[in-house]
C-alpha positions in Angstrom: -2.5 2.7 0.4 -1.0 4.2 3.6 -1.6 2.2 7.1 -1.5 4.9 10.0 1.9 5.1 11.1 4.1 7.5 12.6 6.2 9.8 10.3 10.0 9.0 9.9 12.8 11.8 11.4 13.0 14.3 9.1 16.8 14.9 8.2 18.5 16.7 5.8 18.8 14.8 2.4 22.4 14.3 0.9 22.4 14.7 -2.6 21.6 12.0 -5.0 21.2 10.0 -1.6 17.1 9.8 -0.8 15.7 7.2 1.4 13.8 4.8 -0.7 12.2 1.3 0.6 15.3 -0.5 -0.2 14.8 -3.3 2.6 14.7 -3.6 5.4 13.9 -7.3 5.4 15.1 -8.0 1.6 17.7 -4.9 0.7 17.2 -5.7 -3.7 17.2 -2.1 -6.2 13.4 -2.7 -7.5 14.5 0.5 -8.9 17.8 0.1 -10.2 16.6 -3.4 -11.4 13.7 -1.5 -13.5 15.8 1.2 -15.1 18.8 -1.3 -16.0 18.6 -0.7 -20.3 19.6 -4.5 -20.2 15.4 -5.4 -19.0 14.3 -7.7 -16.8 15.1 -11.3 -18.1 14.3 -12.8 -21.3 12.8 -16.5 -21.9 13.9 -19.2 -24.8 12.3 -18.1 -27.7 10.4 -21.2 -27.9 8.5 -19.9 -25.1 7.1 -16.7 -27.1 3.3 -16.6 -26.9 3.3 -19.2 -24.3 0.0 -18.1 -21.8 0.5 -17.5 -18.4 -2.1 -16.6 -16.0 -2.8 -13.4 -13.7 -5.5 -13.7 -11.2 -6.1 -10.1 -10.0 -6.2 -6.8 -12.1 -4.8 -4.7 -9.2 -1.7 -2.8 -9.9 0.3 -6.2 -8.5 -1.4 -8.1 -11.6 -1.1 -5.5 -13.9 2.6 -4.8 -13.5 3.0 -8.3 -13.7 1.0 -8.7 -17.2 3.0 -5.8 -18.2 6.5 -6.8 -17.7 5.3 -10.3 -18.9 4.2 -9.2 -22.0 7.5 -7.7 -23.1 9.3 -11.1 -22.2 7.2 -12.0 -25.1 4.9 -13.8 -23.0 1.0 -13.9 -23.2 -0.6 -12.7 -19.7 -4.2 -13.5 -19.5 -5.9 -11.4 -16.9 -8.3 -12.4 -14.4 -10.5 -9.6 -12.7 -13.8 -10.5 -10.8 -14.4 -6.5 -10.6 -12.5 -3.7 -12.1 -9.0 -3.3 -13.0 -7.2 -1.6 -10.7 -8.0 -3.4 -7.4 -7.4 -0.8 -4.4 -6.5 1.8 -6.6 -10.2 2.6 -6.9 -10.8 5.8 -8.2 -14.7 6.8 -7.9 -17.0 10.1 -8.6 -20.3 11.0 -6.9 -23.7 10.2 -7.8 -25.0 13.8 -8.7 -21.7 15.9 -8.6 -20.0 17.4 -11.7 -17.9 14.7 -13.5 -14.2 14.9 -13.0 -15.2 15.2 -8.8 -13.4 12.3 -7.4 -13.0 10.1 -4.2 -9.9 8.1 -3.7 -11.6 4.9 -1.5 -7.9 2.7 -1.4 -4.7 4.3 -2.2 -4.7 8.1 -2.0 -1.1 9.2 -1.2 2.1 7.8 -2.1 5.8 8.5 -0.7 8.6 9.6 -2.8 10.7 6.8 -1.2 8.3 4.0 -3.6 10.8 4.5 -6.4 10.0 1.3 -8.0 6.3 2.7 -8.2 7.4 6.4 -9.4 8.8 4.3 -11.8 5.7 3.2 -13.2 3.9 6.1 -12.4 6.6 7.9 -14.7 6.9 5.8 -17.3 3.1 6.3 -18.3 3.3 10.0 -17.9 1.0 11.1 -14.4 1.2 14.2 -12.5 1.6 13.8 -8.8 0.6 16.8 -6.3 1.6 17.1 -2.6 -1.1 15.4 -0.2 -2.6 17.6 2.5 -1.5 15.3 5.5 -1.7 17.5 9.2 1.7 19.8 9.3 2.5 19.0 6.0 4.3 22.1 4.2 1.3 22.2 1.7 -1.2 21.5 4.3 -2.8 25.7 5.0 -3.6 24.9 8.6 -3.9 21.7 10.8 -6.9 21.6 13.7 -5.9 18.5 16.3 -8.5 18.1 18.8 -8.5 16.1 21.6 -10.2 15.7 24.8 -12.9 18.7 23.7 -10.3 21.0 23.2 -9.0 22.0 20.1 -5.8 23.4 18.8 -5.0 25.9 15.8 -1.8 25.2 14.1 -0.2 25.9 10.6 3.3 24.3 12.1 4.3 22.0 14.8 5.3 24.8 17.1 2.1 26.6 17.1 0.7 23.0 19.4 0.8 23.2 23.3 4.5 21.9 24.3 3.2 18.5 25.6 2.9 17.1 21.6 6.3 18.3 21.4 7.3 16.6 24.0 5.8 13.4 22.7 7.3 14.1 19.2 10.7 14.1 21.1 9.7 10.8 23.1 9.0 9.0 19.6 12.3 10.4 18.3 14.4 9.0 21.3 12.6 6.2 21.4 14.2 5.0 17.8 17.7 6.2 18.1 18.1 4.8 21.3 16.4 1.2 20.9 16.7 1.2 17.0 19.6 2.7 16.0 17.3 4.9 13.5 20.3 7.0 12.5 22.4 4.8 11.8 19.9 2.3 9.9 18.8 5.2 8.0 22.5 5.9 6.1 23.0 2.5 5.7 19.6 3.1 3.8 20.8 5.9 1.8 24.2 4.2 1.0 22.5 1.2 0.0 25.2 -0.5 2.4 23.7 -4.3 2.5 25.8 -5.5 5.0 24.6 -2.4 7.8 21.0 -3.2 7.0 21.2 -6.8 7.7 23.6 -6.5 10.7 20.8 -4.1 12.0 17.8 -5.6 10.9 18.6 -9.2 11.4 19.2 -8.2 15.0 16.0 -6.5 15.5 14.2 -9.0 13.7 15.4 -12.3 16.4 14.3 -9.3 19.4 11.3 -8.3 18.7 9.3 -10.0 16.5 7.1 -11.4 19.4 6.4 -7.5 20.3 4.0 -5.2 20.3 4.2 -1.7 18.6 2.3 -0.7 22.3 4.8 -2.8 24.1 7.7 -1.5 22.5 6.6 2.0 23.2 5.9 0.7 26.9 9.3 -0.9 27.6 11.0 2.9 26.3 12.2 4.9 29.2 11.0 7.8 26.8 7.5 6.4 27.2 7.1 5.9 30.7 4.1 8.7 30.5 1.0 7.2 30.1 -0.2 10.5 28.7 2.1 10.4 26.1 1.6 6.9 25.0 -2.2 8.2 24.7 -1.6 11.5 22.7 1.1 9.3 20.6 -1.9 6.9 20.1 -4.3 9.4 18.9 -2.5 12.2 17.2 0.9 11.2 16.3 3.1 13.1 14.0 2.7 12.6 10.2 -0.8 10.7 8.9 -2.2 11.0 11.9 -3.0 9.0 14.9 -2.4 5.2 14.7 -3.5 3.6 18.3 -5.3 1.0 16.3 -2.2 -0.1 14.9 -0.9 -1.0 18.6 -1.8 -4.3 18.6 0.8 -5.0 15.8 4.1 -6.1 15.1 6.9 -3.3 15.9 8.4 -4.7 13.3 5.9 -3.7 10.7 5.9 -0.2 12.0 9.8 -0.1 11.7 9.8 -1.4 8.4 8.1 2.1 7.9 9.4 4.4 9.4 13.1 3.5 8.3 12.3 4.1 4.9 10.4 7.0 5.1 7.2 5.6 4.1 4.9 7.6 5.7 6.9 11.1 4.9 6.1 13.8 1.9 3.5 11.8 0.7 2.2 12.9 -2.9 -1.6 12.2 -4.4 -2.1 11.5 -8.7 -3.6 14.0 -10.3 -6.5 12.8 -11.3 -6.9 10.0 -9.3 -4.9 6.5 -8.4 -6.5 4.2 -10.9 -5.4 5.8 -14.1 -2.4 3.9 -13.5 -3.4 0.7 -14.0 -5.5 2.0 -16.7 -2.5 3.5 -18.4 -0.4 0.6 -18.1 -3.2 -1.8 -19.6 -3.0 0.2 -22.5 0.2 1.0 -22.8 2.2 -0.3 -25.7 5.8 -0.5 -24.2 8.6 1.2 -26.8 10.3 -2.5 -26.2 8.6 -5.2 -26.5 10.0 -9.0 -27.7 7.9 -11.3 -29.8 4.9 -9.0 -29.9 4.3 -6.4 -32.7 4.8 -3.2 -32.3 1.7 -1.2 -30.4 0.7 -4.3 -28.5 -0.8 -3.8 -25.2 -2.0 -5.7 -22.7 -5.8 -4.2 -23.7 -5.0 -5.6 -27.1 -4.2 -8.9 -26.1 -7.7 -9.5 -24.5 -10.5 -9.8 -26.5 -12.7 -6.9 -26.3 -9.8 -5.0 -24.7 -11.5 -6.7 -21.3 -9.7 -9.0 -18.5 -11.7 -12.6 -18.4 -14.2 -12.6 -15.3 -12.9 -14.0 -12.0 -11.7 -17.3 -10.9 -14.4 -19.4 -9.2 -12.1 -22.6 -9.5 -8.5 -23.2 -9.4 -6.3 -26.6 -9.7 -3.5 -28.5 -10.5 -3.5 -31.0 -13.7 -0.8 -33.2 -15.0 1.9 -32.6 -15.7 2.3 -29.8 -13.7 -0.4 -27.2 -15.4 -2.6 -24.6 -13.6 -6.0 -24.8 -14.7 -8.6 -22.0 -14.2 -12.0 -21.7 -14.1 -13.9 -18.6 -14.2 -17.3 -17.5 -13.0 -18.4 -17.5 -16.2 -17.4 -21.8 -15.7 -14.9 -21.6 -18.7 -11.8 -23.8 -18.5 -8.6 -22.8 -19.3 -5.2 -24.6 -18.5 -1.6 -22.7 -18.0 2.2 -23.6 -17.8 2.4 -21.2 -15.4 0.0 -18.5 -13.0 0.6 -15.9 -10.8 -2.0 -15.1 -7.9 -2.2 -11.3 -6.9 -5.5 -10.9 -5.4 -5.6 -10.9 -1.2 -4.6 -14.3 -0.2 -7.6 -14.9 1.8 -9.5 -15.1 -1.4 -7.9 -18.4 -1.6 -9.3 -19.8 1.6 -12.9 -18.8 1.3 -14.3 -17.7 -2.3 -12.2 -19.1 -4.4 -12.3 -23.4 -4.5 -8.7 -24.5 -4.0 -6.5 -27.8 -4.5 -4.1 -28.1 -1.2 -2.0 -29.3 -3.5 -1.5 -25.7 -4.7 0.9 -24.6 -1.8 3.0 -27.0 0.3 1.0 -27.1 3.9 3.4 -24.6 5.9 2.2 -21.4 2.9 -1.0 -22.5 3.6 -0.7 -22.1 7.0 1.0 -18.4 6.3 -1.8 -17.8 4.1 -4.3 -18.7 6.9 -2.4 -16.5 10.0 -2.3 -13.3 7.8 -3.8 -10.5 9.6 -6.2 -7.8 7.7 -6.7 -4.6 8.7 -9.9 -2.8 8.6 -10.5 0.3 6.9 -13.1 2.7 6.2 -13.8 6.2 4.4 -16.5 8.5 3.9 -16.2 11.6 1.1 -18.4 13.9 0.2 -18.4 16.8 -2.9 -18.5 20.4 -2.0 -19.2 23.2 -3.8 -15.9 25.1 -3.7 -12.9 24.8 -0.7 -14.5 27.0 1.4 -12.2 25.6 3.8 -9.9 28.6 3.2 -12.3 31.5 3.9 -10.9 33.2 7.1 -12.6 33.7 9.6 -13.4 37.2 10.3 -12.6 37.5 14.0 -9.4 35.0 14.2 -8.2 35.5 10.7 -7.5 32.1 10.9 -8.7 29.4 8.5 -12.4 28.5 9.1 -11.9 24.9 8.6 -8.8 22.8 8.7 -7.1 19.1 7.8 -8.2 17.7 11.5 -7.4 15.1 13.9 -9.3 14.3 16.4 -10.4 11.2 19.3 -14.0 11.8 17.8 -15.5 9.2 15.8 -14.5 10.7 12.4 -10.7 10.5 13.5 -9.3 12.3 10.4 -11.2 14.6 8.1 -8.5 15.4 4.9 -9.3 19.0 2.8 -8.5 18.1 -1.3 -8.8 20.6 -3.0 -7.6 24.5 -3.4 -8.9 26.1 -6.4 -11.5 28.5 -5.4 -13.1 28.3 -8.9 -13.7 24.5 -8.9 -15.8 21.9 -6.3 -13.5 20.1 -3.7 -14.0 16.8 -2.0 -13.7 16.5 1.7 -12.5 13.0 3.2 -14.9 13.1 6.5 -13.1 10.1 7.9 -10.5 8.0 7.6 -10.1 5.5 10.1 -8.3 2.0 10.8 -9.4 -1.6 12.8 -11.4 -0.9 15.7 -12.6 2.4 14.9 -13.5 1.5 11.1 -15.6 -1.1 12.5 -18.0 1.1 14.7 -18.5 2.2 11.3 -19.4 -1.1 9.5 -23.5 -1.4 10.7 -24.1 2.2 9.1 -25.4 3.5 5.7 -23.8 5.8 4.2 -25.9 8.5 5.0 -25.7 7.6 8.7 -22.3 7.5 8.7 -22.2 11.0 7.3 -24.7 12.2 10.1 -22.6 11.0 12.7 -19.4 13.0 11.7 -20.8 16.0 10.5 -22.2 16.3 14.3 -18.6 15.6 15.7 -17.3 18.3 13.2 -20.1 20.9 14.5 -18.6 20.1 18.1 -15.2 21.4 16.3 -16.4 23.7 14.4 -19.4 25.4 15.5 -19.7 28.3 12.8 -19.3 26.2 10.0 -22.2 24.6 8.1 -20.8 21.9 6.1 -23.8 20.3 4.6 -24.8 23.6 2.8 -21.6 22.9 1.0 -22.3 19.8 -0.6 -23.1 19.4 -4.2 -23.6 15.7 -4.2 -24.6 12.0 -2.9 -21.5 10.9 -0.3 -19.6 7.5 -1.3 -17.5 5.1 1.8 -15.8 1.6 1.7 -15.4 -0.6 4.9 -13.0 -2.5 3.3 -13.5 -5.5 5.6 -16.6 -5.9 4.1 -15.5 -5.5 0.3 -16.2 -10.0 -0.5 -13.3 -9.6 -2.8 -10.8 -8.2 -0.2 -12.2 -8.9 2.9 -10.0 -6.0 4.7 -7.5 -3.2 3.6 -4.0 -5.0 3.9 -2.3 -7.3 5.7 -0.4 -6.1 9.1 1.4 -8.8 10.9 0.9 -9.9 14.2 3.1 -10.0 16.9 5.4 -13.7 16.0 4.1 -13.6 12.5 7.5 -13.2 10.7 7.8 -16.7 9.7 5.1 -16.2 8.0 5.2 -13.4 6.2 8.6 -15.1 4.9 7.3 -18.1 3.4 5.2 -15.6 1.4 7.5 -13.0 0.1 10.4 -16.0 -1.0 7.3 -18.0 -2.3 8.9 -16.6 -5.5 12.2 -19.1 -5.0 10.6 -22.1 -6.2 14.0 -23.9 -6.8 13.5 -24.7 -3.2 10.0 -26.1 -3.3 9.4 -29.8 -4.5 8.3 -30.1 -8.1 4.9 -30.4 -7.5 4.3 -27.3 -6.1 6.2 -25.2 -8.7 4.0 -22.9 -11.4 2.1 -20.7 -9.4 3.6 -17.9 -7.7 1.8 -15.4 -5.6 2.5 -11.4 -5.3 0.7 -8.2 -4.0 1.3 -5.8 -1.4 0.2 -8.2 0.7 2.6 -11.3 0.7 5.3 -7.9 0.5 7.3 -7.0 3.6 5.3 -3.6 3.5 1.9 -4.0 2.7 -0.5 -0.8 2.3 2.1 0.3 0.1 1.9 0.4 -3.6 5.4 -0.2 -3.3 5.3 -3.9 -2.2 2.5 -4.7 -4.8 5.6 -3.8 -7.6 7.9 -5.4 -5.8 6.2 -8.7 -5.5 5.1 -8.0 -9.0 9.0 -8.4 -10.0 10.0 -11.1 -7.9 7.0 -13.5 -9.6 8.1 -11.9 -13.3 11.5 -13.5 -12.1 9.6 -16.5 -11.2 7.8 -17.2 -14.3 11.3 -16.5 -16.5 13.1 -18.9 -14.4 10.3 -21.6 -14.5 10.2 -21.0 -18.3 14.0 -21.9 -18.1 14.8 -18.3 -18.9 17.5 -15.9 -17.3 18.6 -12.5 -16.5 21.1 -10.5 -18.1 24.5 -10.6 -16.2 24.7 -6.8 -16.6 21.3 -7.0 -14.5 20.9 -9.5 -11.6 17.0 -9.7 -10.6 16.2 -10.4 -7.0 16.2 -14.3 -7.2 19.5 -14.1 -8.7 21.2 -12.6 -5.4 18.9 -14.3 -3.2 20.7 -15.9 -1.0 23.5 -12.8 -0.3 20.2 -10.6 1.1 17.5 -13.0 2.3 15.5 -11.9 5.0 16.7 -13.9 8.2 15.4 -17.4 8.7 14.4 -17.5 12.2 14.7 -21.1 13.8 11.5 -23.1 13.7 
């Protein structure tokens, strides 16, 4: 899922040279690593069927079990809900089937090439996402203060949001060195990134994404910090993620995260569907047409984990809400870490005391949305007078924040996102029912769009998520703090267990969340394949030399060990 950031620089594309989230903080080809004919690893054949556990059937566990299984190993899934975690998929009570509400990840950059990979591989469409300004997007409505503004490009808004747009785009060659960071990107040139990076990094992880803005000469404006705040360029507005790290929004931004963003046809979830049923062309040990759906009796992951421990030697045991007890060589965790602190019963023993302390300092964001079905997009009527669009894809400093338009076949029903909205302002949302929530906006919208009667539109029974309030999740992602760095590295090299004492070897942890960019399906494969290399190497198995994996080159690209 996407965290509300501003877009990237848009800049002509070199051939064969696309920005992809290779880096910042650990520069490794995900993608290069995946499409390598040579695999990813294999383990001593006396290892083949050996069980190892995967707590969490979100695409982090998923892609886990996946590449696990064609190692030859035997991943045993562990979902307390439904596969597919935040890739939640949903219809509406009383709508046409096939009508569909995307309440976690909905739009995906181009740049997640380790993702597309995935996404690929088990065949899915992908469709450009209606964000405002967007080239697909028909018309964009951004209205602030009371007063709205019409626009189909950025050059039909008053001057002063090109003026901010400007502001922003000094703001990161100048203090930065966006440019710069960006070919180094594209070339896949290690040695720029970390020169860059590691800089950046020792400056500025105790600041603010508002401070940053505030110390920029291109800032000084107070007015333009607060359109910047509640518009922005890209998404949308993303004032709520002031109080964060810089460094998380740079992360961003650099790799051009939050540009061209696509949605799945058909919705998010079919692919960890797919991939749980997929039976890979390759696979080592197992027969041919095994799946992971196959390997699970009933074709169903084991209920969650109410229980988990160590037991000697140096085993992982499990026990599931259902209270049975199964024991592994080795596990990997991918639900939200907090799980670990709160529903889930814990040994400290599992994690040395300093990963507990990461685990504990991790910062969730909220995040809610409200859809509802409509009949058809009526959205692109014009309106008789203006001839302009009698609805459009709208920001706005009213409660709803962003209301997103999906759908534009005038023969089918459409879904309107009423509101998407982040931290402070998802949480003026939390007390309400749905049906309340859904009053509350379709008034702001009537303020926007007085000739437009929305609720005669709608075909069905809305759906929302407060994802704070989601018990197994307990907020949308994780979005560092200001000095949380140090942190967020003892996660993502939790992987590296060479370096951990004996004891605390066997379970590895992964998911977007313990990734450099969480709210990206991105990071949740990328974690994914730093605990497959995990498991191979605890299993005393190897990568091909053709094919380094990221633990293999760790210590040439390591994010930067700040001094304790």
């Amino acid at each position: 899922m996407t965290s509300a950031v501003p877009t990237a620089i848009h800049t002509d594309e070199p051939a064969g040279k696309p920005i992809t989230m290779f880096g910042p903080d650990f520069p490794f080809a995900y993608d290069d690593y995946l499409a390598n004919p040579a695999g990813l690893g294999s383990v001593p054949p006396g290892k083949y069927g050996t069980e190892v556990a995967v707590i969490g059937g979100g695409l982090s566990g998923i892609v886990t079990a996946y590449e696990l299984m064609k190692l030859g190993l035997r991943p045993v899934v562990y979902e307390i809900d439904e596969l597919g975690g935040r890739l939640r998929t949903v219809g509406f009570p009383g709508a046409p089937s096939g009508v569909t509400a995307e309440m976690g990840a909905m739009r995906f950059p181009p740049s997640s090439t380790a993702l597309f990979h995935y996404i690929d591989k088990v065949g899915l469409e992908t469709t450009p996402f209606p964000n405002p300004l967007a080239p697909g997007t028909p018309s964009t409505v951004v209205d602030l203060k009371g007063q709205s503004h019409y626009a189909t490009t950025q050059d039909d808004l008053p001057e002063v949001f090109s003026d901010v747009a400007r502001a922003w785009q000094r703001t990161l060659e100048e203090q930065v060195e966006f440019a710069e960071m960006q070919t180094a990107i594209r070339e896949r040139d290690v040695k720029t990134i970390k020169r860059i990076w590691d800089g950046l990094v020792e400056k500025l992880d105790n600041q603010t994404f508002y401070g940053f803005l505030c110390d920029s000469p291109a800032f000084a404006s107070f007015r333009d910090r607060e359109i910047f705040g509640q518009v922005g360029f890209g998404t949308g507005g993303w004032d709520t993620d002031f109080p964060n790290s810089i460094l998380e929004i740079l992360r961003v931004v650099y790799t051009g995260a939050d540009d061209e963003h696509r949605s799945i046809v058909g919705g998010s979830r079919q692919l960890p569907l797919r991939l749980w049923e997929r039976a890979p062309e390759h696979l080592t040990h197992w027969p041919a047409g095994t799946s992971l759906k196959s390997l699970h009796e009933g074709g169903k992951p084991l209920p969650g984990v109410a229980h988990l421990h160590r037991t000697a030697p140096n085993n992982i045991t499990v026990t599931d809400t259902n209270g049975s007890i199964r024991t592994y060589p080795a596990a990997v965790f991918t639900a939200q870490s907090w799980m670990l602190l709160s529903t889930i019963s814990c040994d400290e023993s599992l994690f040395p005391i300093d990963h507990w302390t990461a685990i504990e300092r991790t910062h969730y964001m909220a995040s809610s949305k409200v859809f509802v079905p409509v009949d058809r997009p009526f959205w692109l009527d014009k309106d008789p007078e203006t001839g302009r669009d009698v609805m459009s894809m709208t920001l706005t400093d009213r409660m709803p924040r962003g209301t997103y338009l999906l759908g534009d076949d005038p023969a089918s029903p459409a879904v309107i996102c009423l509101s998407y909205t982040w931290a402070d302002d998802s949480l003026k949302w939390l007390p309400l029912s749905v049906s309340e929530r859904v009053e509350v906006m379709l008034q702001s919208l009537r303020e926007i769009y007085p000739t437009v009667d929305v609720r005669r539109h709608i075909i069905g029974d809305p759906v929302t998520v407060s994802w704070e309030a989601e018990p197994n999740f307990m907020g949308a992602f994780k979005a560092n703090l200001p000095g949380h760095y140090r942190y967020q590295r003892r996660l993502f090299t939790h992987f590296m267990q060479d370096r951990l004492e004996p004891r605390y070897r066997g379970l590895f942890i992964a998911g977007d969340d313990v990734s450099w960019t969480a709210g990206w399906a991105e990071g949740a494969v990328q974690t994914a394949l730093n605990a497959v290399w995990g498991v191979i190497r605890h299993f005393g198995g190897a990568t091909d030399q053709a094919n380094p994996g990221p633990g293999d080159i760790f210590d040439d690209i390591s994010p930067i060990n700040l001094p304790e």
